[in-house]
mmCIF file of the N, C-alpha and C atoms, coordinates in Angstrom:
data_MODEL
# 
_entry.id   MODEL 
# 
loop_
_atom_site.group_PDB 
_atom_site.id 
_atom_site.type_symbol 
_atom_site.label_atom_id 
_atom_site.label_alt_id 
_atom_site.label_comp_id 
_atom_site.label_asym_id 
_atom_site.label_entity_id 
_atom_site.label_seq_id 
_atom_site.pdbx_PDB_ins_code 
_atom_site.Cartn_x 
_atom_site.Cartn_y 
_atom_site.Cartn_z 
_atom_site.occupancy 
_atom_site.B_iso_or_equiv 
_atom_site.pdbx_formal_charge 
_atom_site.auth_seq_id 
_atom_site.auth_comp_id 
_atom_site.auth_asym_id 
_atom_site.auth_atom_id 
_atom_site.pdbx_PDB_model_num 
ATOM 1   N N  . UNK A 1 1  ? 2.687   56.925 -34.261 1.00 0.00 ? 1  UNK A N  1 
ATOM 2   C CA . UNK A 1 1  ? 1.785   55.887 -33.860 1.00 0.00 ? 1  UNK A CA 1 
ATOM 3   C C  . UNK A 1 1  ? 1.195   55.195 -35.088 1.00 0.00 ? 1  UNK A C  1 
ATOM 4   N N  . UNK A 1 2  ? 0.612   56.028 -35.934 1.00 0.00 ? 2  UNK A N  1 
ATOM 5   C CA . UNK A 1 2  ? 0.293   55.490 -37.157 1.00 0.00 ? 2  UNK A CA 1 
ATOM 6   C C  . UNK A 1 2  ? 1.456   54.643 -37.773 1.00 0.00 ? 2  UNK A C  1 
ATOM 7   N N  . UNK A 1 3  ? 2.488   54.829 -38.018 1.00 0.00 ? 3  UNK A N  1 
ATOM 8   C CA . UNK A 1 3  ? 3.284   54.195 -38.637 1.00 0.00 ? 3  UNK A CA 1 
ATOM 9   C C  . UNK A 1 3  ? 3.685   52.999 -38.263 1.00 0.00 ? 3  UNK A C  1 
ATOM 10  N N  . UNK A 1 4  ? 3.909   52.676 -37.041 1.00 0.00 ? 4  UNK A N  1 
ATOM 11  C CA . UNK A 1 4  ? 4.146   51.703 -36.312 1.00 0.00 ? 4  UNK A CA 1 
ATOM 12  C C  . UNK A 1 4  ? 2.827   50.870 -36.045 1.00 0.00 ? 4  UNK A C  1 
ATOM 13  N N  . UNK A 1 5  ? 1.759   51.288 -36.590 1.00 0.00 ? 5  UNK A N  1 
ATOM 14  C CA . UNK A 1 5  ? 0.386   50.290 -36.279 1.00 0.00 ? 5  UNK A CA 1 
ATOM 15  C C  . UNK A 1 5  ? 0.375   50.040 -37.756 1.00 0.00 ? 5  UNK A C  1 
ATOM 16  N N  . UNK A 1 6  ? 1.009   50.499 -38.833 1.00 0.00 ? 6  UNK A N  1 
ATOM 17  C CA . UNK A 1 6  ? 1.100   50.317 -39.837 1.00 0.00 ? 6  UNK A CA 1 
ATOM 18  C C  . UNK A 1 6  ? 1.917   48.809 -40.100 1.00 0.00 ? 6  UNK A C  1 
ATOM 19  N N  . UNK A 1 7  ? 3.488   49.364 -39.575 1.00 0.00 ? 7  UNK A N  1 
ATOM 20  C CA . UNK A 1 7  ? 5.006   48.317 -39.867 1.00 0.00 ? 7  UNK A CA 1 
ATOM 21  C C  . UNK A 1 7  ? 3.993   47.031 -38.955 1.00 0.00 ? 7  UNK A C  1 
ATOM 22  N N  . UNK A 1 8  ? 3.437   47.122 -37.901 1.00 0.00 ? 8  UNK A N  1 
ATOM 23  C CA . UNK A 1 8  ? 2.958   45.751 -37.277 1.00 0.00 ? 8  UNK A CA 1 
ATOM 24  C C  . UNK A 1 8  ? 2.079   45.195 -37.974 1.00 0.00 ? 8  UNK A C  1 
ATOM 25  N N  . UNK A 1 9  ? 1.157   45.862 -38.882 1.00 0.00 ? 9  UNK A N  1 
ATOM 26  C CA . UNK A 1 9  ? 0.343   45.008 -39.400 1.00 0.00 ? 9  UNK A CA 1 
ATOM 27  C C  . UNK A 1 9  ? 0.603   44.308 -40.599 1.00 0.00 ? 9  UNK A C  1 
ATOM 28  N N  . UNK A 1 10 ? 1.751   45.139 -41.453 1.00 0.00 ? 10 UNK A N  1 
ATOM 29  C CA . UNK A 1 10 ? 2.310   44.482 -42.041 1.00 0.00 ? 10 UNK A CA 1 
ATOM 30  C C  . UNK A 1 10 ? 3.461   43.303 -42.088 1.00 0.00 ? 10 UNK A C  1 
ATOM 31  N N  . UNK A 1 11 ? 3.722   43.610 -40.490 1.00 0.00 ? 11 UNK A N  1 
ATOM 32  C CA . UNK A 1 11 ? 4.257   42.353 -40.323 1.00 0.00 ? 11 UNK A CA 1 
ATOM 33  C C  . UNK A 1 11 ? 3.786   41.065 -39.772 1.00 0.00 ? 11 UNK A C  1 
ATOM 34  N N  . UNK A 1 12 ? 2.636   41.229 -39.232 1.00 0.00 ? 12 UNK A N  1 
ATOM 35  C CA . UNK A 1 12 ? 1.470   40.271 -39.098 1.00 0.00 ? 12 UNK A CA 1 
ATOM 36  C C  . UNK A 1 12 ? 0.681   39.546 -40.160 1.00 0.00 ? 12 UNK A C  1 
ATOM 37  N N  . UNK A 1 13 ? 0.756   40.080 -41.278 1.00 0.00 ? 13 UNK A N  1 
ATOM 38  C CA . UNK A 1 13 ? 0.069   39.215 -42.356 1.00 0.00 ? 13 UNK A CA 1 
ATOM 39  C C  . UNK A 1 13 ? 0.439   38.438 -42.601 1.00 0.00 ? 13 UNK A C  1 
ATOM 40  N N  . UNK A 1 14 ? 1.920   38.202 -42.942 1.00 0.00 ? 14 UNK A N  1 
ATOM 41  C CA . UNK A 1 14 ? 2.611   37.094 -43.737 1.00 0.00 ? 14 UNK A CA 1 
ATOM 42  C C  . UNK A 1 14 ? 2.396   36.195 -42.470 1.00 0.00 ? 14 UNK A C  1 
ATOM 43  N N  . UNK A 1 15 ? 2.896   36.112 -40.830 1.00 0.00 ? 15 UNK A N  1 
ATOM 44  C CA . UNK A 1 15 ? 2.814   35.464 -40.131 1.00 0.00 ? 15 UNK A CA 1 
ATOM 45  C C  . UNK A 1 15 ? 2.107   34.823 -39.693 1.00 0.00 ? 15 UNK A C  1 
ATOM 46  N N  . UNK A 1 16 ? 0.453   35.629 -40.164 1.00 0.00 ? 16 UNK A N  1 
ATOM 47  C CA . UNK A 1 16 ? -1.124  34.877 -39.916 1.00 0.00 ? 16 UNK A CA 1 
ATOM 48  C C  . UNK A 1 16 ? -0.880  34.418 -40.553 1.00 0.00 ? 16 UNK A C  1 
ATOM 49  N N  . UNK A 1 17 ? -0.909  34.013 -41.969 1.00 0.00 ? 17 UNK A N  1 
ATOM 50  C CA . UNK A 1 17 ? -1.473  33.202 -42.932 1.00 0.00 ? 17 UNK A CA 1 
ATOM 51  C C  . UNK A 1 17 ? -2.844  34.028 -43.350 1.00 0.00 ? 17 UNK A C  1 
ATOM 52  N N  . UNK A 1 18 ? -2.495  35.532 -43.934 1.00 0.00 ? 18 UNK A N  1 
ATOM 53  C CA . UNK A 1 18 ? -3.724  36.013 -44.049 1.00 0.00 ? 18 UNK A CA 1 
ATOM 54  C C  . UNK A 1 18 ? -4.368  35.931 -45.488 1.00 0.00 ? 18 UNK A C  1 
ATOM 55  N N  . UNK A 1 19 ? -6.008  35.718 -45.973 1.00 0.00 ? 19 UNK A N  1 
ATOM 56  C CA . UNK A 1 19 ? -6.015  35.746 -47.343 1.00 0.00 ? 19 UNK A CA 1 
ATOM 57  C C  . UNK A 1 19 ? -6.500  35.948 -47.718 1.00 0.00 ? 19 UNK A C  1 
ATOM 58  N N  . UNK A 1 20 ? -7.140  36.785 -46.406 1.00 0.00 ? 20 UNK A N  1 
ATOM 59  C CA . UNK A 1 20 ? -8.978  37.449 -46.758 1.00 0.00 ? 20 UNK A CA 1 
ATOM 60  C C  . UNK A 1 20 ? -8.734  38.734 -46.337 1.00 0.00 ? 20 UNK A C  1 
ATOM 61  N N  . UNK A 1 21 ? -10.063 39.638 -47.067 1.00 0.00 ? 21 UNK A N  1 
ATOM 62  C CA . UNK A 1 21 ? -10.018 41.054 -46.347 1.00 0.00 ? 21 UNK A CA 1 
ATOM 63  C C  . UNK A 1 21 ? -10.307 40.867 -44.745 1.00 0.00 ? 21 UNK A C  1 
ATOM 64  N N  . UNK A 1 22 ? -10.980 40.056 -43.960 1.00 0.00 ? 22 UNK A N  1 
ATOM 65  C CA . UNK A 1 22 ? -11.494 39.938 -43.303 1.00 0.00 ? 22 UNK A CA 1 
ATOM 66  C C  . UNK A 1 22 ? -10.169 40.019 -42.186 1.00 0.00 ? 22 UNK A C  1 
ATOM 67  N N  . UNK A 1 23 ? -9.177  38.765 -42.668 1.00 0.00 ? 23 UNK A N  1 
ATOM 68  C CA . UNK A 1 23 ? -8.080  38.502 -41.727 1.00 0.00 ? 23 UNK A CA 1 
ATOM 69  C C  . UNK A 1 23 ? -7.110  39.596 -41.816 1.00 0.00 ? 23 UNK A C  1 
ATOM 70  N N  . UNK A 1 24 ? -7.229  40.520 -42.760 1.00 0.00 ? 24 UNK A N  1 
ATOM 71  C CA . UNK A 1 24 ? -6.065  41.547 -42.814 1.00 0.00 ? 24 UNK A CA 1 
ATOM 72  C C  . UNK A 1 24 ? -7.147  42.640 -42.053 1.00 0.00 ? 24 UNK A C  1 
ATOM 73  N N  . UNK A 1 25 ? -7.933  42.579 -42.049 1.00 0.00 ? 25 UNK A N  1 
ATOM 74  C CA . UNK A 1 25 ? -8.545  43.542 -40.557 1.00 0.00 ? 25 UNK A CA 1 
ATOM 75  C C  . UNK A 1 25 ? -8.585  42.815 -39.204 1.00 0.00 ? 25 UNK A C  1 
ATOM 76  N N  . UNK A 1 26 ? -8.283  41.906 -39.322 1.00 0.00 ? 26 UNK A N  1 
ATOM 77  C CA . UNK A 1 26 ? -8.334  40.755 -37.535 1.00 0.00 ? 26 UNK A CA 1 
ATOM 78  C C  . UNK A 1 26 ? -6.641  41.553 -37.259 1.00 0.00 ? 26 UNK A C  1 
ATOM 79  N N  . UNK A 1 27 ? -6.111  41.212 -38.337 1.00 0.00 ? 27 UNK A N  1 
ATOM 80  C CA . UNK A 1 27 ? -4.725  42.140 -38.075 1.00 0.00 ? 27 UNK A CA 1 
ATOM 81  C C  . UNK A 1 27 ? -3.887  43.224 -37.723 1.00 0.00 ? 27 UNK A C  1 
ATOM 82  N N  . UNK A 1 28 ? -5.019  44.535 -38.167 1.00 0.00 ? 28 UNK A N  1 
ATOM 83  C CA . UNK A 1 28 ? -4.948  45.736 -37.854 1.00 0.00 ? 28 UNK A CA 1 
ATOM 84  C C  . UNK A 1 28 ? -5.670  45.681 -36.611 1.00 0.00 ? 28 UNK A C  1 
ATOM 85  N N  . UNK A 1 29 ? -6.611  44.839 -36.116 1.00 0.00 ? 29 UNK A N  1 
ATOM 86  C CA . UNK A 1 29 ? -6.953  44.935 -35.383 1.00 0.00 ? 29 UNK A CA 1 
ATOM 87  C C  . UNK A 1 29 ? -6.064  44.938 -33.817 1.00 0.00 ? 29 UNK A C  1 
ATOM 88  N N  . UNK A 1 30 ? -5.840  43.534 -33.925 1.00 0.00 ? 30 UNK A N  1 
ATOM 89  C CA . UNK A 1 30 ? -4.503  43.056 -33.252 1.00 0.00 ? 30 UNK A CA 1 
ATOM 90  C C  . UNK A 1 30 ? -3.505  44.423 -32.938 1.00 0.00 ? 30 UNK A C  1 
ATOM 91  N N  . UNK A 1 31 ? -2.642  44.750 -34.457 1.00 0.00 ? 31 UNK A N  1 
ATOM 92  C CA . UNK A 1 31 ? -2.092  46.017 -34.071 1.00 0.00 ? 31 UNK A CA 1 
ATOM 93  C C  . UNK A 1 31 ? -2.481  46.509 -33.222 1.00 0.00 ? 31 UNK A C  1 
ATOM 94  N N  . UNK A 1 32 ? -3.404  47.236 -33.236 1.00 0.00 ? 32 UNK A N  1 
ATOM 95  C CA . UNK A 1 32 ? -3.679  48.574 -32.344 1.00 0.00 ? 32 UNK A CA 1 
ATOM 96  C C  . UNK A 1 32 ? -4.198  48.282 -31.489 1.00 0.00 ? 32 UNK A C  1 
ATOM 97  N N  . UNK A 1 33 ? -4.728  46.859 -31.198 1.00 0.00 ? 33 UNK A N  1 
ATOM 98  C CA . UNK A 1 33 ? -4.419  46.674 -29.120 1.00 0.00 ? 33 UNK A CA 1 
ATOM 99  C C  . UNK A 1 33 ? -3.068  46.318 -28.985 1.00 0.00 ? 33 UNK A C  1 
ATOM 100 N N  . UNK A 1 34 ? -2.395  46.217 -29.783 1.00 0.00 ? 34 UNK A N  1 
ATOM 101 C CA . UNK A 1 34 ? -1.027  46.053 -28.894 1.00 0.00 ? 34 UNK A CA 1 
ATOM 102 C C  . UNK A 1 34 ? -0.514  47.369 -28.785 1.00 0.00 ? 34 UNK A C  1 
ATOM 103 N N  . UNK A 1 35 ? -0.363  47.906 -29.523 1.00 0.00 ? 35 UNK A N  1 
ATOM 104 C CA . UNK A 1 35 ? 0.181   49.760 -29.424 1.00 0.00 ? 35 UNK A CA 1 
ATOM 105 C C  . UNK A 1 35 ? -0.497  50.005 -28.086 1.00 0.00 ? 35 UNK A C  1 
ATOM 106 N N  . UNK A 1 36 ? -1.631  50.152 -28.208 1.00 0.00 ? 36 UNK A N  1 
ATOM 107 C CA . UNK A 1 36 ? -2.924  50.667 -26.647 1.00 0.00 ? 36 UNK A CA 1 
ATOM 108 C C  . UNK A 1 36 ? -2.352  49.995 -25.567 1.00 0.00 ? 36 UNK A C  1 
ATOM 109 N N  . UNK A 1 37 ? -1.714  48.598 -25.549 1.00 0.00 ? 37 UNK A N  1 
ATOM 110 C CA . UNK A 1 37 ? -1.459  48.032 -24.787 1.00 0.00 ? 37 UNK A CA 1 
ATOM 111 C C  . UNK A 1 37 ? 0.035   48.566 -24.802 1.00 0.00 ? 37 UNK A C  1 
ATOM 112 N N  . UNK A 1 38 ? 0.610   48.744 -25.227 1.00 0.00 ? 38 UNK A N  1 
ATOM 113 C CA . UNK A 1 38 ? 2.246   48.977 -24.584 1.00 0.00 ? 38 UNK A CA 1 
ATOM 114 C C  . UNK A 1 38 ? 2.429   50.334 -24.185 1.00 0.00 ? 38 UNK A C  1 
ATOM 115 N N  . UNK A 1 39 ? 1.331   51.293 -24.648 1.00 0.00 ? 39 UNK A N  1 
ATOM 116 C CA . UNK A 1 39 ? 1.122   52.705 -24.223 1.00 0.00 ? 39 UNK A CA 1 
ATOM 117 C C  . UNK A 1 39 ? 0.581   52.942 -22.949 1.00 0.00 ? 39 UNK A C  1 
ATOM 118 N N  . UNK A 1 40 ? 0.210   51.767 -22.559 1.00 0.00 ? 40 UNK A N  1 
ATOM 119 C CA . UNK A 1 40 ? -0.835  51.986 -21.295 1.00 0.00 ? 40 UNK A CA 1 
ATOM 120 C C  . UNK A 1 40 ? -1.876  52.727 -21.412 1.00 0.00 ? 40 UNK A C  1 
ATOM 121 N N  . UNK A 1 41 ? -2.598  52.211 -22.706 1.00 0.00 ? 41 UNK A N  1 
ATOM 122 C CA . UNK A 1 41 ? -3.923  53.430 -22.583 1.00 0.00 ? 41 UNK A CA 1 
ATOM 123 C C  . UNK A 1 41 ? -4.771  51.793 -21.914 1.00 0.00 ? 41 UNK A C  1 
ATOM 124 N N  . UNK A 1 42 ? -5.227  50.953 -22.540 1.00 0.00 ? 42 UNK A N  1 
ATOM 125 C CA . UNK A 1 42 ? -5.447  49.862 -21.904 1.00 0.00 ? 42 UNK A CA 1 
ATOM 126 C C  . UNK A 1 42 ? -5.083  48.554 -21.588 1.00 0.00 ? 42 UNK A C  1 
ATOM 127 N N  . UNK A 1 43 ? -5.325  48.057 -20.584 1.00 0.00 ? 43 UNK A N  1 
ATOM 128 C CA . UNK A 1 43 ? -4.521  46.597 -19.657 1.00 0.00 ? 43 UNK A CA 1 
ATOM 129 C C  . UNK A 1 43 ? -5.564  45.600 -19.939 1.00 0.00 ? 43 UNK A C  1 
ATOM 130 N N  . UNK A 1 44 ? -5.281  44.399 -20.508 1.00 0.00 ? 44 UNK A N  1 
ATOM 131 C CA . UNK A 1 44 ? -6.013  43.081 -20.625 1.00 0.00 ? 44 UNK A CA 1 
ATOM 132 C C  . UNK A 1 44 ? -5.914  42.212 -19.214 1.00 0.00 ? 44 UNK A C  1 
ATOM 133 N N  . UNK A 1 45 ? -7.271  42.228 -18.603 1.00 0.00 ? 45 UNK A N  1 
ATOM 134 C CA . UNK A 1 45 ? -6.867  41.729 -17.159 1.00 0.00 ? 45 UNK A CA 1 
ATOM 135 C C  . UNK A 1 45 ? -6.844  39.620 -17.639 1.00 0.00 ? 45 UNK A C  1 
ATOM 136 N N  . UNK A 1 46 ? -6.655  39.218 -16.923 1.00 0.00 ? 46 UNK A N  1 
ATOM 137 C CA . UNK A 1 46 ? -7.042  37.706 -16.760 1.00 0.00 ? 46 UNK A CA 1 
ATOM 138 C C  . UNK A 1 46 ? -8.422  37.355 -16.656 1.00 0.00 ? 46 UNK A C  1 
ATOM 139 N N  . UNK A 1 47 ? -9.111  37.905 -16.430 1.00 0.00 ? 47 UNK A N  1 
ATOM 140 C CA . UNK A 1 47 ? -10.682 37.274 -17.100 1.00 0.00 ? 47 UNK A CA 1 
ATOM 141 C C  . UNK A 1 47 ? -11.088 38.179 -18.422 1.00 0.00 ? 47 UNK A C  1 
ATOM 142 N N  . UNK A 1 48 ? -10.151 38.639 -19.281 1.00 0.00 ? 48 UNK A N  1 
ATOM 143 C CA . UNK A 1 48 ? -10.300 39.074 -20.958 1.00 0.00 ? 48 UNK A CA 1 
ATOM 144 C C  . UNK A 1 48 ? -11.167 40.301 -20.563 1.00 0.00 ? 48 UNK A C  1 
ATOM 145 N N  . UNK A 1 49 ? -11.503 41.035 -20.024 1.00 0.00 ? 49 UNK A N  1 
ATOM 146 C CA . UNK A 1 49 ? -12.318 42.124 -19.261 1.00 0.00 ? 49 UNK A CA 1 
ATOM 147 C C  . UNK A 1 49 ? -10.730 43.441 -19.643 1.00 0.00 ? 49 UNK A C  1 
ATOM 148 N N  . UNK A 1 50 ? -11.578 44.356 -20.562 1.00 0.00 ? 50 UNK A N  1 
ATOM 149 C CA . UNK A 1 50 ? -10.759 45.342 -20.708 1.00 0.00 ? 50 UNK A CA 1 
ATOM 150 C C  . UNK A 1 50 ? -10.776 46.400 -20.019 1.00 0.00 ? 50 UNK A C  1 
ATOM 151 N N  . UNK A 1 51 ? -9.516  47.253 -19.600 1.00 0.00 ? 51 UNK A N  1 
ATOM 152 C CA . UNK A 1 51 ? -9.750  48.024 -19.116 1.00 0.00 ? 51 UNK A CA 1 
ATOM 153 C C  . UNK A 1 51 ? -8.863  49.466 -19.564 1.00 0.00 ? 51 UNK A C  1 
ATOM 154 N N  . UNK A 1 52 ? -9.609  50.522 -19.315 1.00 0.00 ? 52 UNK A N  1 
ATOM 155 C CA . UNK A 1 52 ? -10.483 51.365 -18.304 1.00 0.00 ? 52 UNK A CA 1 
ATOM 156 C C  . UNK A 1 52 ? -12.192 50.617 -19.156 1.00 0.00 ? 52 UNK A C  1 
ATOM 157 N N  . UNK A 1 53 ? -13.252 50.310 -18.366 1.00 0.00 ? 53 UNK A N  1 
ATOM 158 C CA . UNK A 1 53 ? -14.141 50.187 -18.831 1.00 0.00 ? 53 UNK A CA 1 
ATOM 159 C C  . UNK A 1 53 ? -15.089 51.510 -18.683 1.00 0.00 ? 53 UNK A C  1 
ATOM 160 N N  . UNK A 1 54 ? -15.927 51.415 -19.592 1.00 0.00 ? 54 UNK A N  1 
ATOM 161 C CA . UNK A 1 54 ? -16.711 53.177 -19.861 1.00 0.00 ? 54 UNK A CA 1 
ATOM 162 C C  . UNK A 1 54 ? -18.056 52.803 -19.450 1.00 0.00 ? 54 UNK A C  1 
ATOM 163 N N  . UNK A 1 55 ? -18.516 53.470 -19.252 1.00 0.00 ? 55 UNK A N  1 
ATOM 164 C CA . UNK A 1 55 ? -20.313 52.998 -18.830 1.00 0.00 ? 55 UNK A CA 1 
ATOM 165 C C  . UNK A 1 55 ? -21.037 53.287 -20.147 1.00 0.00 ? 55 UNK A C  1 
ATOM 166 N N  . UNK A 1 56 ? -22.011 51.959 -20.460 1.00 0.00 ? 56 UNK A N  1 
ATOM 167 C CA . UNK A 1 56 ? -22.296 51.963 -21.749 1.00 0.00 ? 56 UNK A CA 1 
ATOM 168 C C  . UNK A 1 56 ? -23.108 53.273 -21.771 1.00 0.00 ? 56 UNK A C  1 
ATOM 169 N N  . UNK A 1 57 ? -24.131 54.245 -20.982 1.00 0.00 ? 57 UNK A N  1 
ATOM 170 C CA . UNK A 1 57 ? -24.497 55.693 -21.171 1.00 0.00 ? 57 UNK A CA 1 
ATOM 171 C C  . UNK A 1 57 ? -23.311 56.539 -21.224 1.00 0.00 ? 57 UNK A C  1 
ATOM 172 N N  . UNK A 1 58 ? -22.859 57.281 -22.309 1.00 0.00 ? 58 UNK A N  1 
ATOM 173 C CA . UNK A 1 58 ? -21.784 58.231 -22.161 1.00 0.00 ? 58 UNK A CA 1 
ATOM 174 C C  . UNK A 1 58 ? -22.732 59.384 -22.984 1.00 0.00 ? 58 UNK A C  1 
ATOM 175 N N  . UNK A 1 59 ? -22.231 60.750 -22.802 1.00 0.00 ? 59 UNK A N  1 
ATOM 176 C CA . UNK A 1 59 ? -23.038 61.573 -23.565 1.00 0.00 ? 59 UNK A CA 1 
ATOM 177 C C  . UNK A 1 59 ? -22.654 61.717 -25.046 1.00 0.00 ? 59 UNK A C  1 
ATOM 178 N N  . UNK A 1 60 ? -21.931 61.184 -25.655 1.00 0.00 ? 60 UNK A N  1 
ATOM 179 C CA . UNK A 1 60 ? -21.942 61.362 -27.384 1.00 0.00 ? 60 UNK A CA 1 
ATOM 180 C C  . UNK A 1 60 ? -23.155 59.802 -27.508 1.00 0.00 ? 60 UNK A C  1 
ATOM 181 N N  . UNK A 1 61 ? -23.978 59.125 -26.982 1.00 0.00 ? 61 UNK A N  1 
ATOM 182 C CA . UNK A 1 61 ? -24.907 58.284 -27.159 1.00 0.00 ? 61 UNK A CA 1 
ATOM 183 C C  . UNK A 1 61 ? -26.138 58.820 -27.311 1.00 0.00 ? 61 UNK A C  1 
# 
């Protein structure tokens, strides 16, 4: 998993146009909702509302 959130982000830079620290973390970012997303840990519905959603009280809060 790591590796492959790795190869994507490195293949996302050149394709952003990245040139900041900032955009090479928008990137990794990216990565690893798409991994989450092709794993089915989470689904991007049509109103941008992620899911499984958690209730903002959880007990590590």
């Amino acid at each position: 998993m790591f590796d492959w959130i790795n190869e994507l982000t490195k293949a996302l830079i050149p394709v952003s146009a990245v040139h900041t620290q900032r955009q090479v973390e928008t990137a990794r970012r990216r990565a690893v909702e798409t991994w989450l997303q092709r794993n089915g840990v989470i689904t991007i519905t049509q109103n941008k509302r992620v899911l499984p959603s958690f209730p903002e009280k959880t007990p590590h809060n």
